[in-house]
C-alpha positions in Angstrom: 97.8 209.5 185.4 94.6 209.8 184.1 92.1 207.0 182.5 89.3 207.2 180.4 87.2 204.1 180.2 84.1 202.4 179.3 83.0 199.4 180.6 80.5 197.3 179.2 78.6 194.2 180.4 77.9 191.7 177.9 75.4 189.2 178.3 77.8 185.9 176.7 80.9 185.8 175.6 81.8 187.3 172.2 84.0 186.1 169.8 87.0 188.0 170.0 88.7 188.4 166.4 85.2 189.0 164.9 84.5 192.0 167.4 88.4 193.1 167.1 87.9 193.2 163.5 84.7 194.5 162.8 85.2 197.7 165.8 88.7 198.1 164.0 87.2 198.4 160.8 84.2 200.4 161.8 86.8 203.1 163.6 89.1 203.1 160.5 91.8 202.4 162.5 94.3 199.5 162.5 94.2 196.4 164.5 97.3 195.5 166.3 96.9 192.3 168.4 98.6 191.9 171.5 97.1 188.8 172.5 95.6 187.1 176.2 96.8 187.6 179.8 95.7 185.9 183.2 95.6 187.9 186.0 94.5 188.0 189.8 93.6 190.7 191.6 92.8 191.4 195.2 90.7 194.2 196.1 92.0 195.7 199.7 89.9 197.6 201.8 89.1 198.5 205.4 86.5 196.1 206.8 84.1 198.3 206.4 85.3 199.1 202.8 85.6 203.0 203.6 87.0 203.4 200.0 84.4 201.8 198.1 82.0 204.2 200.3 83.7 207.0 198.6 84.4 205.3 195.1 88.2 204.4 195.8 90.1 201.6 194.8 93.4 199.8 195.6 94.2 196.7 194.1 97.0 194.1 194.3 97.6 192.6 191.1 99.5 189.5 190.3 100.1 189.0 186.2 99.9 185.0 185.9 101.5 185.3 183.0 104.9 185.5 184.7 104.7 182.5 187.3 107.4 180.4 185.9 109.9 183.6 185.4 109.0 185.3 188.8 105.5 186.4 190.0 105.3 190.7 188.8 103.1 192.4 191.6 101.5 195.6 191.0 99.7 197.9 193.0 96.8 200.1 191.5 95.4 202.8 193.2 91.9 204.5 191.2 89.3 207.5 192.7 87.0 209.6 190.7 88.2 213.1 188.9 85.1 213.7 187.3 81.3 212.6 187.1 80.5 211.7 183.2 77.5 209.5 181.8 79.4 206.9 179.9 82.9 206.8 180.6 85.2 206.2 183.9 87.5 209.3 184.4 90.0 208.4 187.0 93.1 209.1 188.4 95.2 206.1 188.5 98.6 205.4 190.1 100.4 202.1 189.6 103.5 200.8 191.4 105.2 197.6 190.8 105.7 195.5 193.6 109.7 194.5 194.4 108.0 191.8 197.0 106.5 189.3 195.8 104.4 188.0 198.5 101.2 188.5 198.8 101.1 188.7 202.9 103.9 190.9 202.9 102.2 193.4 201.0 99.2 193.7 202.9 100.6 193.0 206.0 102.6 196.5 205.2 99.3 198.1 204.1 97.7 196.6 207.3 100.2 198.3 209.5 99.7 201.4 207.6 95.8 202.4 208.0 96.0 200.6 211.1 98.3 203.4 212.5 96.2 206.1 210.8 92.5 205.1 211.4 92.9 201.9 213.4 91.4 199.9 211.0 93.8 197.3 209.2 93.3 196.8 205.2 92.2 193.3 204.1 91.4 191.6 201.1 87.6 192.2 200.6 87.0 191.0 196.5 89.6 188.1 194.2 89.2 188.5 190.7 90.2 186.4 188.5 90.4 187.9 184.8 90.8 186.3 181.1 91.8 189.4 179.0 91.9 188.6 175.3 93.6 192.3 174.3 93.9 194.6 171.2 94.9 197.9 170.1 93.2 199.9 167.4 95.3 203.1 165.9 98.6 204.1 165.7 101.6 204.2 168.2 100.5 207.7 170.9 97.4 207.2 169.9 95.5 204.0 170.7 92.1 202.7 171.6 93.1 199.8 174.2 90.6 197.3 173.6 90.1 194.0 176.8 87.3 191.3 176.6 87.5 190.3 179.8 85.9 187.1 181.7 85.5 187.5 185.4 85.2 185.5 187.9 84.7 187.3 191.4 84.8 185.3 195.0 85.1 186.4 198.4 88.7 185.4 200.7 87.9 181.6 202.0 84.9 181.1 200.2 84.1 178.8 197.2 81.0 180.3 196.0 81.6 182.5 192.7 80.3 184.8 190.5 81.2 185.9 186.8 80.3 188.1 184.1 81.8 189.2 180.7 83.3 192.9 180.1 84.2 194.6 176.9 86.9 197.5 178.2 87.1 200.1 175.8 90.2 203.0 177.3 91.6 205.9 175.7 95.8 205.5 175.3 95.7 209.0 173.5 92.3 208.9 171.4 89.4 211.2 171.9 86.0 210.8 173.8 84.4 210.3 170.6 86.3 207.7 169.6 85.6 206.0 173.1 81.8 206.7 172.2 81.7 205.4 169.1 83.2 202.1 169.4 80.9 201.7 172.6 77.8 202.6 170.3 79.0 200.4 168.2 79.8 197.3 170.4 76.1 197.7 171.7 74.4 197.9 169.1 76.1 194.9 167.5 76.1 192.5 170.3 74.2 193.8 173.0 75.3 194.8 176.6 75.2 198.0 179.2 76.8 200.7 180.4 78.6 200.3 183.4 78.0 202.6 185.8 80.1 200.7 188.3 83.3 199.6 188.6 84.4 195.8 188.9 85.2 196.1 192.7 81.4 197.0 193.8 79.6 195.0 190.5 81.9 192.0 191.6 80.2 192.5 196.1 76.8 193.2 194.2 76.7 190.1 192.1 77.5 188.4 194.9 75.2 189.4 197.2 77.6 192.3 199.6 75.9 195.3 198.7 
């Protein structure tokens, strides 16, 4: 599957119906609401994170939002299929998790790139994520719309570090519309470009890379 996505850093936290409403109505598109999720993520990785080196990603997601009717597991795997300036083009594949322990799952991946290049994944990066979520257009064609707040620590540690993200990804509209709302969205409250993603800003901001 393939993503298009723009990522933008914001310097506070804006207020969510007012950006929703104003980028909806700036777009001419309609504004349908699907509300806020918690999630976790774990970044895996060998120890000496040979997929960040080359722009990869795997990540083991756990939807909070589900802990009282069963924890939902999901595994993400994201690398590069084309350079651009703005957006994130990436293949993505996603698998939902049957097990829904943690350990399990990366004790499998462990085993796994153990055997092939005797190195066994880890958890490198937590995330923990506030997604207040919107979609602008109509159903096939959608401009999924996530301001997120981070929070980024390292297994066993309690120091953290956190930063706000405006997610802008194409479910079926055009680059242009992706461009827009981001010119948009910057020129009315602020922020940059991403030029990487969460897994490596998340190490940098806290002093790994």
């Amino acid at each position: 599957m393939e993503e298009r996505e723009i990522e933008i850093v914001m310097e506070q936290d804006p207020d969510p119906h007012k950006l929703l409403e104003g980028l909806a109505h700036h777009l001419d598109l309609p504004l349908q609401t699907l509300g806020m999720s918690t999630t976790y993520d774990r970044m895996v990785d060998t120890p000496d994170m040979a997929l960040l080196a080359i722009d990869h990603s795997l990540r083991v997601r756990q939807k909070l939002g589900n802990v009282f009717s069963g924890n939902e597991f999901r595994l993400t795997y994201k690398r590069p299929l084309q350079e651009h300036d703005t957006l994130f083009i990436r293949d993505e594949h996603k698998l939902k998790l049957t097990e829904p322990d943690f350990g399990s799952v990366i004790e499998f991946l462990g085993g796994l790139t153990e055997s092939l290049v005797n190195q066994k994944m880890e958890t490198i990066l937590e995330i923990s994520e506030l997604a207040r979520e919107a979609n602008l257009g109509d159903p096939g064609k959608v401009l999924n719309v996530s301001i997120d707040e981070c929070t980024y620590s390292l297994p066993g540690s309690e120091e953290t570090a956190g930063e706000y993200v405006i997610e802008l990804e194409s479910h079926g509209v055009a680059d242009d519309v992706l461009l827009k709302a981001a010119d948009w969205v910057r020129q009315e409250y602020g922020g940059r470009i991403a030029a990487e993603g969460k897994y490596a800003r998340g190490l940098r901001l806290l002093g790994q890379l």
